[in-house]
C-alpha positions as CSV (number, residue, x, y, z in Angstrom):
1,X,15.8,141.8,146.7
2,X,18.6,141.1,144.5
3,X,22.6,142.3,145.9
4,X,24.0,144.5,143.8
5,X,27.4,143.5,142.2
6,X,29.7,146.8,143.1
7,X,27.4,149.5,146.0
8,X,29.1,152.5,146.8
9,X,27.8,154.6,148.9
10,X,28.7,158.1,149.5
11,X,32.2,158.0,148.4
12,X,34.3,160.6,149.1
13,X,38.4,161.0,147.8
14,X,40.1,164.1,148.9
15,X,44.0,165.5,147.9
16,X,45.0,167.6,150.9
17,X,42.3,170.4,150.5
18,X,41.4,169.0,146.7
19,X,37.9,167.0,146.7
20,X,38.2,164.9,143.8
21,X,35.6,162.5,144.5
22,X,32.3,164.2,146.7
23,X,29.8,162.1,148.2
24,X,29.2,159.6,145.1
25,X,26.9,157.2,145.0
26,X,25.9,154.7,142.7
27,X,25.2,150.6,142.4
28,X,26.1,148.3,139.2
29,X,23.8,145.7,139.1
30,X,24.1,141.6,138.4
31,X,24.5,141.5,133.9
32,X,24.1,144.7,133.8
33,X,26.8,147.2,131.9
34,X,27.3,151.0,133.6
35,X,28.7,153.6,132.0
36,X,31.1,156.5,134.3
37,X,31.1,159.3,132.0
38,X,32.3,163.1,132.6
39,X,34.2,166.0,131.5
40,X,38.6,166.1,131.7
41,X,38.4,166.6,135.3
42,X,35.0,165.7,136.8
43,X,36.6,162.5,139.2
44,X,36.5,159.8,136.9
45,X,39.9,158.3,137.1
46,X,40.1,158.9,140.9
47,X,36.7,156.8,141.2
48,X,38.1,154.0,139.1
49,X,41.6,153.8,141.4
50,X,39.7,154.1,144.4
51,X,36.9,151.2,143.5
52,X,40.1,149.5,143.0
53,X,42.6,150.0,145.7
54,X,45.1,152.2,143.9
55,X,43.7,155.2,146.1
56,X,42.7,154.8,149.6
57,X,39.4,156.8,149.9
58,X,38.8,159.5,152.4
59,X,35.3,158.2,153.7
60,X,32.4,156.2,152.2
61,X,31.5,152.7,151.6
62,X,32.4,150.2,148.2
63,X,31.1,147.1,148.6
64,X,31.4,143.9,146.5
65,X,28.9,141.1,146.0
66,X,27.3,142.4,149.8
67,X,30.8,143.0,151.5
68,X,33.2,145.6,152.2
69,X,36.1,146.2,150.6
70,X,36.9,149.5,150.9
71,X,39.8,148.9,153.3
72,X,41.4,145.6,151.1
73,X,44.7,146.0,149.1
74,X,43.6,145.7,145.1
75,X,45.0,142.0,144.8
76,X,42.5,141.1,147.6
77,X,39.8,142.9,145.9
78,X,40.5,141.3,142.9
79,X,40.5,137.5,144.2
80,X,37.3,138.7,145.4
81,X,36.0,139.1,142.0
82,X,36.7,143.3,140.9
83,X,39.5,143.0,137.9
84,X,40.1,146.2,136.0
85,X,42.2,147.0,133.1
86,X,44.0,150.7,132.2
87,X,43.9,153.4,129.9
88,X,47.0,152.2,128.6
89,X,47.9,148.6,127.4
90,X,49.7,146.5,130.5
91,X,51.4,143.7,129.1
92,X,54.4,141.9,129.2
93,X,55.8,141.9,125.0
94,X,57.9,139.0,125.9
95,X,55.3,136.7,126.6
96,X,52.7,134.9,124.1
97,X,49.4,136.0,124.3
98,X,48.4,132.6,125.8
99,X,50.8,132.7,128.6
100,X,50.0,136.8,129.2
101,X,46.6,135.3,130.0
102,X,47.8,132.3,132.0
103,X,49.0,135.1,134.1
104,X,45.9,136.2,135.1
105,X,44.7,133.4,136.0
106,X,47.0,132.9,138.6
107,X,44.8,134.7,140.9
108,X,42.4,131.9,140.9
109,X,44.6,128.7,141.1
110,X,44.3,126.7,144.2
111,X,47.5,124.6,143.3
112,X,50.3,124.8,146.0
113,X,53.2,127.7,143.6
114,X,55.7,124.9,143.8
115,X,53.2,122.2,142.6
116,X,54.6,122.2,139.1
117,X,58.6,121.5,140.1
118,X,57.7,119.5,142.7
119,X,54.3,117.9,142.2
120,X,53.1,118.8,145.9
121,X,49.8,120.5,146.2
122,X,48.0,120.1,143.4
123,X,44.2,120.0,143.0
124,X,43.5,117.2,140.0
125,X,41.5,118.7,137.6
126,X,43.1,122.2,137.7
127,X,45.2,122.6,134.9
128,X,42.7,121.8,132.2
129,X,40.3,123.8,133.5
130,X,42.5,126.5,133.4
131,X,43.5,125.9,130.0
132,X,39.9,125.7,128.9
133,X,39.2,128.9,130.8
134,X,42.4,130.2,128.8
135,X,40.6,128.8,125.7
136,X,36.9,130.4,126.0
137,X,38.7,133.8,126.6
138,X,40.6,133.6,123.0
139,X,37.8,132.5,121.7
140,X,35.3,135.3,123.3
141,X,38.4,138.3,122.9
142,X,38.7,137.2,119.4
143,X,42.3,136.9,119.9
144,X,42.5,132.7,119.1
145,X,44.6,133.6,115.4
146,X,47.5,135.3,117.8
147,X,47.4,133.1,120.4
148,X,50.8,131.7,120.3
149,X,52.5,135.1,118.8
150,X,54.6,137.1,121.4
151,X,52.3,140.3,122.8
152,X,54.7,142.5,121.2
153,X,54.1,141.8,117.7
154,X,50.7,141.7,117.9
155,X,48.9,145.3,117.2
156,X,48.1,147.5,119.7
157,X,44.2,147.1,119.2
158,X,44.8,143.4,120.1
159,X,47.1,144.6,122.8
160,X,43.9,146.7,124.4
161,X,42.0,143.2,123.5
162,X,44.3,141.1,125.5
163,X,44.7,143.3,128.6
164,X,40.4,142.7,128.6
165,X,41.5,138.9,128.5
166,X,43.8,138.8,131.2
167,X,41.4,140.6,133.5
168,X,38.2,137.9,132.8
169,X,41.1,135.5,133.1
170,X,40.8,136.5,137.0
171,X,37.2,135.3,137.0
172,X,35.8,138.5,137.8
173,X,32.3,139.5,138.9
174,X,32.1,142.8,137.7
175,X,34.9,144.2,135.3
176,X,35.8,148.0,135.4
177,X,37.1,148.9,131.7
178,X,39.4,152.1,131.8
179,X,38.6,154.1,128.7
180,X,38.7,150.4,126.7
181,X,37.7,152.8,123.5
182,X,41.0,154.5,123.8
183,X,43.3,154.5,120.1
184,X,41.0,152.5,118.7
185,X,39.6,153.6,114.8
186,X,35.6,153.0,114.0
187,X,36.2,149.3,113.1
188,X,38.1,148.2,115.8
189,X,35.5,150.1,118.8
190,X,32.5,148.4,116.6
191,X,34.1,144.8,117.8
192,X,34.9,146.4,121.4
193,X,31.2,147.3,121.6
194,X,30.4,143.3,120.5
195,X,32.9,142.5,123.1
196,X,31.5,144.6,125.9
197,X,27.8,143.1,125.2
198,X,29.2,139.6,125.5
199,X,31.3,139.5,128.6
200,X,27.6,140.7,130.4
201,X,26.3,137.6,128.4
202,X,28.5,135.6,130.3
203,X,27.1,137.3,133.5
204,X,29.9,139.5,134.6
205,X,28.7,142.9,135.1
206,X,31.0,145.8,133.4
207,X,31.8,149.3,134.4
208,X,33.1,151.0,131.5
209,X,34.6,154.4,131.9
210,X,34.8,156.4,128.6
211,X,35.0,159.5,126.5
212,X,33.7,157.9,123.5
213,X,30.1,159.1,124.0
214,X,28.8,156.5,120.9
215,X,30.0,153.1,122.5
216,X,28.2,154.5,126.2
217,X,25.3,155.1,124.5
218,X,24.8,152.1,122.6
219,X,26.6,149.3,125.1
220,X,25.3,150.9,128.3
221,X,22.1,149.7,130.5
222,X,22.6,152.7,132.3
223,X,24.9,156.0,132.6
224,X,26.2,158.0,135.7
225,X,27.5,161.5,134.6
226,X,29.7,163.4,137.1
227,X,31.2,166.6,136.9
228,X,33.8,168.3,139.4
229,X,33.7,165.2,141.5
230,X,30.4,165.2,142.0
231,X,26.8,162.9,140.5
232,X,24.7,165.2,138.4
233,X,22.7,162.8,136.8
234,X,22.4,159.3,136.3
235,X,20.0,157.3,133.6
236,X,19.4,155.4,130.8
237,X,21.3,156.3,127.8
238,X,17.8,158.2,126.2
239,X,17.5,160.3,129.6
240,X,21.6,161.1,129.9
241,X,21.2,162.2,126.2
242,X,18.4,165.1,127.4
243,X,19.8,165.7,130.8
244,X,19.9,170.0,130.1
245,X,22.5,169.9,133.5
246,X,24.8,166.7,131.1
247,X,24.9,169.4,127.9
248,X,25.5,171.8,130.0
249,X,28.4,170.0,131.8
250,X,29.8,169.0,128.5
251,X,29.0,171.9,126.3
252,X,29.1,174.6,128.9
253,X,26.1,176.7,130.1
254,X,24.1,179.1,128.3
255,X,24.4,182.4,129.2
């Protein structure tokens, strides 16, 4: 039997007497893309923050890869292989778009911090790996013509681009995209959508999170639908589509 990438089980997130989050359970398989979908409201942020480490969760299980990391700071979750980008771009304008990546791969190095000044530490081989690493991503994020322009002056689809490239920088396992789709015009979501398909090509599973209803449909393997914090369905993108208590959710229920 196969581990499933990201398992949670039963996850619960409450605000003093405010469930958010009520007993949701759902697994993200190895290559395969999930979609988190819902109405303004239903617990999809607070799910994303707590599968991360932003929020501590109130009871329930998240497990990575097999073990448990419900109780880890996010950097610790994330050198374990769960990187996540936001709903709005996180960059530094300053740098190149090279060295914004560079930066996430810093997760990952095994070189001694110092090992650059002083040349103490160092694993051989490390730096050109990373720079190939650096390399694929440009080429896979489509972002190799603005590699060497500063992030600011770059436009803010490639900005949403870039913060996807410094997360696989961190060599994830699974990738949790926060509405990815967000500010982006019909052109620009058709190359997200390529994007999406590809990073599961590579074998990194993806949890995208998003209100664009066309890119779930057509990127996802399968969708989980809640509503007030709670699961009310889950599915392949043809069942979510019919799901009468998923219309209902969105387009409110017949009288």
């Amino acid at each position: 039997m196969t581990t499933a990438i990201l398992q949670v089980d039963r996850l619960c997130k409450s605000f003093g007497g405010v469930h958010a989050v009520r007993e949701l359970s759902f697994s993200v398989e190895p290559g395969q893309i999930l979609g988190l979908i819902g109405p303004n409201g239903s617990g999809k942020s607070t799910t994303v923050n707590a599968l991360a480490g932003v929020f501590s969760v109130t009871s329930g299980e998240i497990l990575l890869a097999g073990g448990h990391i419900q109780t880890l700071p996010e950097y610790e979750r994330v050198s374990m292989g769960l990187a996540r980008t936001f709903q709005t771009a996180s960059v530094f304008s300053e740098f190149t778009v090279r060295e914004q990546i560079r930066l996430g791969c810093n997760v990952t190095l095994h070189s001694h911090p110092l090992s650059s000044v002083f040349g103490i530490g160092r694993h051989p081989g490390e730096d050109e790996a990373v720079n190939q690493r650096i390399e694929d991503i440009l080429e896979l994020t489509g972002l190799v013509a603005v590699a060497d322009d500063t992030v600011g002056t770059i436009t803010a689809a490639e900005q949403r681009f870039l913060m996807i490239a410094s997360a696989l920088a961190a060599q994830p396992k699974i990738l949790l995209l926060d509405e990815p789709a967000a500010g982006l015009v019909s052109h620009e979501r058709k190359v997200l959508s390529h994007l999406i398909k590809a990073i599961r090509d590579t074998g990194i599973s993806v949890l995208v999170i998003e209100h664009h209803m066309a890119l779930i449909m057509e990127v996802c393997d399968r969708i989980v639908v809640l509503n007030f914090g709670s699961k009310i369905a889950e599915g392949t993108p043809e069942e979510i589509r019919n799901d009468q208590a998923v219309i209902d959710a969105y387009l409110g229920e017949a009288p």
